[in-house]
C-alpha positions in Angstrom: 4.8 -17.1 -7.8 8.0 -19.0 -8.0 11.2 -17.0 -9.3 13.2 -18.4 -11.4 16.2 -16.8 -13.2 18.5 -17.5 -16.2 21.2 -14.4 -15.7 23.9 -14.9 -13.9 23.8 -11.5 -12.8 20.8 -12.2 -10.5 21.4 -11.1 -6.8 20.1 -13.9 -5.1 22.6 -17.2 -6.8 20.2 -20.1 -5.9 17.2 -18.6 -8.4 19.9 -19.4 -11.2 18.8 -21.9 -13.5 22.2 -23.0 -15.5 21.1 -26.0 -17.9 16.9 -27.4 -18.7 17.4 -30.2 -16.1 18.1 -27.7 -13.1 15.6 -25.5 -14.3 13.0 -28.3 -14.7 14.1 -29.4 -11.3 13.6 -26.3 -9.4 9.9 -25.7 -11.0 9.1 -29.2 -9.8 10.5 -28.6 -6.8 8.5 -25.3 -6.7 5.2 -26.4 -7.9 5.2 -29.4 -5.5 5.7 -26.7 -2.8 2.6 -24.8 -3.5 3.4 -22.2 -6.4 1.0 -21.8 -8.9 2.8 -19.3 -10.9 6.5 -19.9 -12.4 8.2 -16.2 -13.1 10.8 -16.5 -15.7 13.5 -13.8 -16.2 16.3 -13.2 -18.4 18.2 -10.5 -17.7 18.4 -9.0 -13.9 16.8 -5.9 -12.6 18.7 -5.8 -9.4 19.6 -1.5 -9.0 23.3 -1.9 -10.2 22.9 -4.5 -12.6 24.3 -4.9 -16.6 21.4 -4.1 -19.2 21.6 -7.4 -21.8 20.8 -6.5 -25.3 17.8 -7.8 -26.8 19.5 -11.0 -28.1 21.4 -11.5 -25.1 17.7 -11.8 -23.1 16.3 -13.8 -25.4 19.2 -16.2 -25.6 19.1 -16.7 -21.9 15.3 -17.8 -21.9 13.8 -19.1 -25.0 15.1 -22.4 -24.4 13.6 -22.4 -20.8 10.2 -21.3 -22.1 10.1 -23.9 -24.4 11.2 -26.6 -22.2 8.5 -25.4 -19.6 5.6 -25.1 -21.7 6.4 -29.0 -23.3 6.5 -30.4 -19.9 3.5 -28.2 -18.1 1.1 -27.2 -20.9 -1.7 -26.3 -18.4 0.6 -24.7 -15.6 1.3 -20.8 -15.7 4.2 -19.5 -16.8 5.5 -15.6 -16.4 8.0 -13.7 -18.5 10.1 -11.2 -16.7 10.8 -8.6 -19.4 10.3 -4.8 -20.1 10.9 -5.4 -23.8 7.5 -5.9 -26.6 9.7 -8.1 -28.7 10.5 -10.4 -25.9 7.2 -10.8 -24.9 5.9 -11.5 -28.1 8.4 -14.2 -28.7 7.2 -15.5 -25.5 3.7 -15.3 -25.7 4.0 -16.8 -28.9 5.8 -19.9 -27.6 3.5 -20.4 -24.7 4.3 -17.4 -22.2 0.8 -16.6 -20.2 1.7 -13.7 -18.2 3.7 -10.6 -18.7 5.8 -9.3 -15.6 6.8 -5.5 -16.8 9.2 -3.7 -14.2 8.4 -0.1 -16.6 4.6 -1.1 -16.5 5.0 -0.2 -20.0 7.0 2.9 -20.0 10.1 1.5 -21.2 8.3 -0.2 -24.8 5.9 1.6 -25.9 4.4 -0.9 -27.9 4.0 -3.2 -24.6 0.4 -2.2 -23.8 -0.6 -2.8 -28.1 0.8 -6.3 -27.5 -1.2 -6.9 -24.5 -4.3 -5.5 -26.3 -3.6 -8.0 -29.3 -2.7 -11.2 -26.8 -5.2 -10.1 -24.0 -3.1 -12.0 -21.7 -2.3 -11.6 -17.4 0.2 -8.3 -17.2 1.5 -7.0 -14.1 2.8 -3.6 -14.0 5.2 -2.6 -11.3 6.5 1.1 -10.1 9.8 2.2 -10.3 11.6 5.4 -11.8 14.7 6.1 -14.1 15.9 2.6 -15.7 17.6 -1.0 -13.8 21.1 0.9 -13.2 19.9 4.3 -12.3 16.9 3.3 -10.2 18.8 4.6 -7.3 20.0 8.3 -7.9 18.6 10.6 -5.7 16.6 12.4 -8.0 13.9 9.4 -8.3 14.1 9.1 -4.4 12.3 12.5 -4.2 8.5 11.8 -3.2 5.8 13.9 -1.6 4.1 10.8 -0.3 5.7 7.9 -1.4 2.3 5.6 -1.0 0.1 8.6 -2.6 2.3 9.3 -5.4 2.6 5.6 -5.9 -1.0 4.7 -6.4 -1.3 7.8 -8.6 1.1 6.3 -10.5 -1.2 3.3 -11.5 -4.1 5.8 -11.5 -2.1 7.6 -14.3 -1.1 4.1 -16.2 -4.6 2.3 -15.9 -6.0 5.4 -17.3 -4.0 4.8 -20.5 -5.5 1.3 -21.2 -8.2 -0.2 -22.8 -10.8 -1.5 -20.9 -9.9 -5.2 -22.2 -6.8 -5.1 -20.9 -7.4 -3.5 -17.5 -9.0 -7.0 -16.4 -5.9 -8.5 -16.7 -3.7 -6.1 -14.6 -2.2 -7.1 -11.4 0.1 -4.6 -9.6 3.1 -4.2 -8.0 4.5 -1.2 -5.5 7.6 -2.2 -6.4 9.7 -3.1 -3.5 13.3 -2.2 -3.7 12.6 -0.1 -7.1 13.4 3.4 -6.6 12.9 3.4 -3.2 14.8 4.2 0.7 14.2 1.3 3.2 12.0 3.9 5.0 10.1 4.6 1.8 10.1 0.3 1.4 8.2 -0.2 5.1 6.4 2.9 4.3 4.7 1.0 1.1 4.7 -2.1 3.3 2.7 -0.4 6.0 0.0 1.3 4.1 -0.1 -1.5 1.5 -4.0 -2.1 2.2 -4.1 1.5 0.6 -3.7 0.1 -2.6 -7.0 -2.1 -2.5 -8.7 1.4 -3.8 -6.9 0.5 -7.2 -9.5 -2.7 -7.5 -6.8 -4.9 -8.8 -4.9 -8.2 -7.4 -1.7 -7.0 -5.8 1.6 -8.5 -6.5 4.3 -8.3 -4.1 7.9 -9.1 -4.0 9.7 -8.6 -1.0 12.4 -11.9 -1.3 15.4 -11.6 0.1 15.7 -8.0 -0.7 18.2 -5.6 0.4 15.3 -3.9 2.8 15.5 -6.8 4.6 18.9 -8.1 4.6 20.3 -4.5 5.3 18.0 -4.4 8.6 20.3 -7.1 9.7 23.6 -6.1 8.1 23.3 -9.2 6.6 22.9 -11.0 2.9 20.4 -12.5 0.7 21.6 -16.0 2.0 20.8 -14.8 5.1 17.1 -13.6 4.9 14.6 -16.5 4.8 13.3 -15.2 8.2 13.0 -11.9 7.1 11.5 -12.5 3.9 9.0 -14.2 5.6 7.5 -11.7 8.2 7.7 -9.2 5.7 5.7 -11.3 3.4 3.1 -11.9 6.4 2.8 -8.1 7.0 1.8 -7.9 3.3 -1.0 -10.5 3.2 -2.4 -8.4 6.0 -2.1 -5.6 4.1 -3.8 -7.7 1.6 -1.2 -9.1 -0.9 -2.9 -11.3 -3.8 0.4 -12.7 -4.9 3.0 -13.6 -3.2 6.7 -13.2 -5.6 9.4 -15.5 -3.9 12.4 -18.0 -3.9 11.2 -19.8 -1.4 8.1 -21.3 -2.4 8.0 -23.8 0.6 8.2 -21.5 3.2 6.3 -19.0 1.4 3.2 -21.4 1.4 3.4 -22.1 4.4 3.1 -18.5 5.8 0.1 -18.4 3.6 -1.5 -21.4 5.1 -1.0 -19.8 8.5 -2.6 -16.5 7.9 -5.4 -17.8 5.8 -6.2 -20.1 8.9 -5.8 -17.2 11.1 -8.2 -15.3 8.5 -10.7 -17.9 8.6 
């Protein structure tokens, strides 16, 4: 899964799509690489960042979605949003995959929309909201991989059974969460298989990594990359990433190491 962003605010600056050309470019560029999923998102969820309105999200894709679904009608396109409207304007325009940092918590009308579309969702964990993600109070876990997975336990429960064959999920790397409790997730992530659904993972150039070397995100290709071959070990699915090139190739040499 290629990302792909529109906000300015995003953390990492070379995801950040300014005009259709660029953005066209860098899914070309990203498909030719190996992705297979694009991941489009609006407004950024990094832990301190500025919550767009409604209109300011859509704004920042809808032109993008369009664009993508004219020139790759077959490929797979993901929407990054927490927000039922959103989506629905997306999935409407050609959106087929949801990409819910709340896992529905945030919208409640989220999981009725994915009942009505019966389209790919993929619910992540995190607590409190994008800028308060980080207060101490949602640090605070018994077990941080038990209380994760009863987490999804708790949210698959709530669904239909025509949606649950849609969900992928995500631990949420980075969301809500030390950088022990982030190689703790990381360690034990083949613990997740009990949940019986594809796991997403998106470990890209995030601060668990680039703060182990008291570095940046420009700095943490290398990192990114062991991390992400730790989690197809620990049996990743799907692999989230700005680097699509390198990303693929790790993937080719642990699925030749698997074979």
């Amino acid at each position: 899964m290629g990302i792909v962003n529109t906000s300015p605010d995003s953390f990492y600056n070379k995801s950040v799509s300014h005009s259709e050309n660029d953005f066209l470019t860098k899914v070309e560029e990203m498909m030719q690489d190996g992705a297979t999923i694009i991941d489009l998102g609006g407004s950024s969820s990094r832990p301190k960042a500025y919550m767009l309105s409604e209109e300011e999200e859509w704004n920042n894709v809808e032109k993008y979605i369009k664009v993508f679904v004219k020139q790759f009608p077959d490929k797979i396109l993901s929407l990054d949003t927490y927000r039922s409207s959103i989506a629905r304007k997306g999935l409407d325009l050609g959106v087929k995959m949801i990409n819910d940092i709340h896992a529905g918590t945030y919208d409640l009308k989220m999981l009725e929309l994915l009942e009505e579309y019966q389209v790919a969702y993929c619910m992540m964990h995190m607590r409190g909201e994008i800028g308060s993600m980080m207060k101490a109070e949602f640090l605070q876990y018994d077990d941080v991989v038990s209380d994760v997975i009863k987490y999804f336990v708790l949210r698959l429960q709530e669904l239909q059974k025509s949606i649950k064959l849609n969900i992928v999920i995500d631990p949420g790397f980075g969301f809500s969460k030390t950088m022990t409790q982030n190689y703790d997730l990381l360690r034990h992530l083949s613990s997740f298989q009990i949940l019986d659904k594809p796991i997403l993972v998106g470990l890209s150039r995030k601060s668990m990594i680039y703060k182990l070397f008291d570095s940046d995100p420009e700095h943490a290709l290398h990192g990114s990359i062991a991390a992400t071959t730790v989690a197809l070990i620990g049996g990743a699915n799907i692999i989230r990433t700005h680097d699509v090139k390198a990303t693929s190739d790790a993937i080719r040499i642990f699925e030749m190491w698997k074979s």
